[in-house]
N, C-alpha and C positions, 0 to 999 in steps of 0.2 A: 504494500500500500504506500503512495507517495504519501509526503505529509504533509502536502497542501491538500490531497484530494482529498475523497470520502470515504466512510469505511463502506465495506463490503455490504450492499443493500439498505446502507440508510444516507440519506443524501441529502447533502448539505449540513455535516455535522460539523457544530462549531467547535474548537478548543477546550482542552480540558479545563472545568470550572474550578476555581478554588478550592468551593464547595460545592461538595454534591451527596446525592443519597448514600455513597457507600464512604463516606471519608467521614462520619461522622463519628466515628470513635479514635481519631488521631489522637496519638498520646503513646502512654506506658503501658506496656501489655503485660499480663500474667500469663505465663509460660509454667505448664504442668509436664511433668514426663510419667504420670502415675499409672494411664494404660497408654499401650502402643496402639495405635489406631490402623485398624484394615485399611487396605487401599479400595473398599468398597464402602467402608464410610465416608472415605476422605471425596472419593469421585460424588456421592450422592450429597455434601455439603457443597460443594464444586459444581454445580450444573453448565454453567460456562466455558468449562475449562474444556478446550476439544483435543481431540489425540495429538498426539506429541508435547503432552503440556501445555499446550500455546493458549492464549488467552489477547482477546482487546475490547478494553471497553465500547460496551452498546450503543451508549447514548454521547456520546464525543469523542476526537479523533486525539491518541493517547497523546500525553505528555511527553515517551520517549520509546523506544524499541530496546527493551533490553533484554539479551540472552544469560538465562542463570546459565553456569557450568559446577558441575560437582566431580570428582574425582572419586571414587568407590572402588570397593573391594570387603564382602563379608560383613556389612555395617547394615542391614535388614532393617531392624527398627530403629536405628539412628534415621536413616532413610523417609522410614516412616514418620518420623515425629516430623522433622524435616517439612516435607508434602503437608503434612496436615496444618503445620505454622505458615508455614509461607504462600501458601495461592491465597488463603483473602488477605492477608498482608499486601501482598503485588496489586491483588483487584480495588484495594482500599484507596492505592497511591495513585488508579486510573492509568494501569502502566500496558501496554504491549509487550507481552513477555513469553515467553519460552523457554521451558527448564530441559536443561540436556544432563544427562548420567552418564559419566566417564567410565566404565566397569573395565578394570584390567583383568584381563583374563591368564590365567595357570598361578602358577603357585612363585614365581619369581617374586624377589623383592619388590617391593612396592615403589612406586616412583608417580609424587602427587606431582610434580612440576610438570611434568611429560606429559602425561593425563590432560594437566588443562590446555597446553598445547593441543594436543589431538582434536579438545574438547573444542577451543576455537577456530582452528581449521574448521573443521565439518562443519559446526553452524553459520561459519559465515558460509559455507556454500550454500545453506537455504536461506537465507535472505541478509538483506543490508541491515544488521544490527545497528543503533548509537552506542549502545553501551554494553560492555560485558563484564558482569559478575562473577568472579571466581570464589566460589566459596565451597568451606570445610560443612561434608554430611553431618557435623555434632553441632555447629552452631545456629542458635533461633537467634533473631532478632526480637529484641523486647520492648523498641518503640516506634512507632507509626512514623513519628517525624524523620526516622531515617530511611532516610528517601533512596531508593534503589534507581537512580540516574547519576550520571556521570558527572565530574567535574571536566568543562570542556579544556580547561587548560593544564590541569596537573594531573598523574592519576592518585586514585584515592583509597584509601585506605580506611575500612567504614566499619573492620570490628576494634574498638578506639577501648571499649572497658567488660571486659569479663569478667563474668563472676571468676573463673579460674586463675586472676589474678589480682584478684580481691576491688574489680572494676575499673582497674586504672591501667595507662599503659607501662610494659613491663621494661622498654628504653625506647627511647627517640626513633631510632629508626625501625623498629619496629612494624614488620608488610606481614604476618601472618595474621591466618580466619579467615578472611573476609576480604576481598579490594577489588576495586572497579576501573577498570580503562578501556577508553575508548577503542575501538580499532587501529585509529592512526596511531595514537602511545603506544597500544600492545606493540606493534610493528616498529614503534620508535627505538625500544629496548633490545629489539631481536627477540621478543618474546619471552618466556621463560627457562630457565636453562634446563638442559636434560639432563645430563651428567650427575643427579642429585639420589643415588638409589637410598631408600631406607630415612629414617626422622632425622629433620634436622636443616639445615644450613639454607635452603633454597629458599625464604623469603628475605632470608638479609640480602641473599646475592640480587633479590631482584630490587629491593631497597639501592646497592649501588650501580644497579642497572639505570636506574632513576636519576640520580645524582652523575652518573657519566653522559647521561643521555641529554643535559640540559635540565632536567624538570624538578620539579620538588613534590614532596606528599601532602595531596591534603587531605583534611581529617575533619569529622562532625563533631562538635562539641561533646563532651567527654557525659555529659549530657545524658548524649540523645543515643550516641554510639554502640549502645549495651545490648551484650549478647548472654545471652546464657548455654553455656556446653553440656552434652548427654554423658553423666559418665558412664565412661569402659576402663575396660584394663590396657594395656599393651596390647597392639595389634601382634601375634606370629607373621612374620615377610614384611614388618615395618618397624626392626628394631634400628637403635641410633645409629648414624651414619658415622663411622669412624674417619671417612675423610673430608666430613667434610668443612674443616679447620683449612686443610690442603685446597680443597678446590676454590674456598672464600679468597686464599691468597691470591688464586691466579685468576679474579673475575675480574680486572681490570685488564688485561690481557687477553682475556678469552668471551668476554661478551660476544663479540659481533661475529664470532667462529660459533658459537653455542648459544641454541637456538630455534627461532622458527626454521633458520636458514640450513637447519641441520637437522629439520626432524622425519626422523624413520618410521613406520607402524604399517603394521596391516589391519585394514577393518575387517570384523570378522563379522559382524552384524550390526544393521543399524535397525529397531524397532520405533514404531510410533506407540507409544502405550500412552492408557486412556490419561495420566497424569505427567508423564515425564518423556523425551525420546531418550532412547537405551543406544548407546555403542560401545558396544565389546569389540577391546583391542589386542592385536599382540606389540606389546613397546619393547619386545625383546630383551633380555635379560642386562643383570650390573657383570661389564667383563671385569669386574674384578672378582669376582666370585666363581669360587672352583663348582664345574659341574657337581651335581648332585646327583647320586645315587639313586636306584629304585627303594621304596619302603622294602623291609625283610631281605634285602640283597647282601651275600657275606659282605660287603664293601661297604653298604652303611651300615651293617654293626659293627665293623671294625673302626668305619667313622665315627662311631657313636661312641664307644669305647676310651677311642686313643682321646674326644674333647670331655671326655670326666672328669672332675675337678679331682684332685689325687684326697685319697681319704687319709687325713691326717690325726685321726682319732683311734687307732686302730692299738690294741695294746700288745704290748711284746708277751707273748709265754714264756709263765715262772721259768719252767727250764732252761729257756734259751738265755735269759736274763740271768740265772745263776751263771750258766756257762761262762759267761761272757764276763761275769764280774770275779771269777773263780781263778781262771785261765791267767799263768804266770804270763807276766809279758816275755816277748822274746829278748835273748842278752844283747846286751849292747857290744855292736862292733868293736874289737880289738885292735888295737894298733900294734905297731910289730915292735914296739917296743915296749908295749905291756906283756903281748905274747912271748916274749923271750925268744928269738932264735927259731921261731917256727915251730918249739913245741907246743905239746896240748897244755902242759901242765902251768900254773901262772908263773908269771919271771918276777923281778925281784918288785917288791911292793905293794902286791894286787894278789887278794886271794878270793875265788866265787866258792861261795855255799849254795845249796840248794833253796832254803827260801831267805838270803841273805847275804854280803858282803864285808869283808874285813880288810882295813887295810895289813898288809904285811911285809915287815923288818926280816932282816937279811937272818935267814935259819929258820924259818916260821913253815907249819904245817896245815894241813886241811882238813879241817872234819864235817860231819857230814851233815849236821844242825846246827856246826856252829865252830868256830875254832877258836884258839888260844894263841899267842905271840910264843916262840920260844925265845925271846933274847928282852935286852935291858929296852923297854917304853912302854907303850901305851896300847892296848889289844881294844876292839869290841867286836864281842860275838855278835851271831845274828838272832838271841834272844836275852840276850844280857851283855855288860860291857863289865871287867874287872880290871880297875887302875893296877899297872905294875911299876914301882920302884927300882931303882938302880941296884943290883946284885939279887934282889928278890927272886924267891923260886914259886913261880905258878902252881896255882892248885887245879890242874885237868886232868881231870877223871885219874888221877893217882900217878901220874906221869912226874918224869923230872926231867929238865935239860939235860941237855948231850953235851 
């Protein structure tokens, strides 16, 4: 539809009113996650809304053409709360709109940036959008007044305070949830980067996508901006991104390489369904990630195996413990001047006992628990020590000097 002309069957519609019948609860919204709503409730509250999600006001010709885009994978009733918040939210604002669902298909890494890529390609091939909304399946918006149209001169950044961050924003440059840009921006940036598998890093990089690109963020009053998120746990196939510290560094260098100008995927289906359009993609897996194994395959239980955390709680057997604490250490190396000459027997100064050592003066003997000095100084056995005096005669085992 032009946006001078008329809409579809009603002729001579004027501009969207200020006020009209369905904007009369503009404000703060309560947002409930207590049931998950059918998608056969959500279409029978929804009469308007015709396949492919798409929707335009009846009675005047909308305020702006804006395509939602979502990113998905296994988030079902996120999805759903999702659909059930936002179509009268959109029809409230008198908006022309179309919600598209990014579904990555298989089990690879998750990759949201890629996603909306894809997600904006395809829909701009059904029609000239003004505005495109990237937003996260968990997040509702919780007031009227934020307005789902673009700023035409910066792009925008429109989830500004969530509850998950106690409503405020969590730093300045801060582009994650929720952000809206026009097609020319999207394009201005080179899109969003692909290179981003697993949580993490890809809304700052498109934050200095922003700021290299000329433009700056702009943002709804902290206000009005508030979202409320669905909780979950950890997604499995969107754990943290470990590099991407590494790729932040090199987004100033690698923008305009990585990209719309760089984007790969197969569509593998595109549905019109009665709430949302559905395209399953393949984006191809993170090459930095080693193939994966078949489930029960000897290779991913070997896999599984060799990345178990090592069990460090595991206690030693008495026995082995005794051993081990029992066990004479082995003698200490000899020097060939304590060995005397090569023989076994000690040379002069140095005598070994079996659980003990003595030093030994020139004449001195060895016994087998313990020994005695035979000459004028000072002995200790290896279970008692007995001072000797000069001419004194040892008392061992009934022995006398020679």
């Amino acid at each position: 539809m032009s946006r001078s002309g008329p809409a579809d069957g009603v002729p001579n519609v004027p501009n969207v009113p200020t006020v009209g019948p369905l904007m009369v609860s503009l404000g703060p919204l309560t947002v409930s996650f207590a049931r998950v709503p059918t998608l056969e409730q959500i279409q029978a509250k929804n009469p308007g809304v015709g396949l492919g999600g798409r929707y335009r006001p009846p009675l005047c010709e909308a305020r702006s053409r804006t395509a939602v885009i979502v990113p998905h994978r296994n988030r079902e009733s996120h999805l759903g709360h999702l659909l059930y918040h936002l179509h009268p939210f959109l029809q409230r604002q008198q908006l022309h709109y179309g919600i598209y669902v990014v579904h990555q298909a298989g089990n690879s890494t998750f990759n949201r940036a890629k996603l909306l890529n894809v997600g904006v390609k395809e829909a701009l091939k059904d029609e000239d959008w003004d505005c495109l909304f990237l937003h996260d399946v968990d997040l509702i918006p919780e007031n009227d007044h934020n307005l789902y149209t673009c700023d035409p001169w910066n792009p925008k950044h429109a989830s500004v305070a969530m509850n998950k961050f106690g409503y405020s924003l969590p730093y300045p440059q801060y582009f994650g949830g929720v952000s809206a840009l026009t097609p020319d921006q999207y394009m201005k940036i080179n899109g969003f980067p692909n290179e981003y598998w697993g949580w993490g890093g890809e809304d700052d990089d498109i934050a200095t996508r922003v700021r290299l690109a000329g433009m700056k963020i702009s943002r709804p009053p902290v206000s009005i901006g508030h979202y409320k998120m669905v909780k979950h746990k950890s997604d499995k196939g969107n754990e943290e991104n470990p590099h991407r510290f590494d790729l932040l560094v090199r987004t100033q260098r690698s923008w305009t390489q990585d990209g719309m100008n760089s984007l790969t995927y197969v569509l593998l289906a595109k549905e019109l369904r009665p709430l949302y359009t559905n395209l399953t993609v393949d984006i191809g897996r993170d090459p930095r990630a080693a193939p994966r194994a078949a489930p029960g395959s000897p290779r991913r239980l070997r896999d599984e195996m060799l990345h178990k955390p090592p069990r460090g709680d595991l206690p030693v057997p008495l026995s082995l413990s005794l051993s081990l604490s029992l066990s004479p250490p082995p003698p200490p190396p000899r020097s060939p001047a304590a060995a005397g000459n090569g023989s076994d027997t000690p040379g002069l100064g140095t005598a070994t006992g079996t659980l003990g050592t003595e030093p030994r003066a020139v004449g001195t003997a060895t016994g087998a628990l313990g020994t005695e000095p035979r000459a004028v100084g000072t002995a200790t056995g290896a279970l008692g020590t007995e001072p000797r005096a000069g001419g004194t005669q040892p008392k061992a085992l009934g022995t006398e000097p020679q």
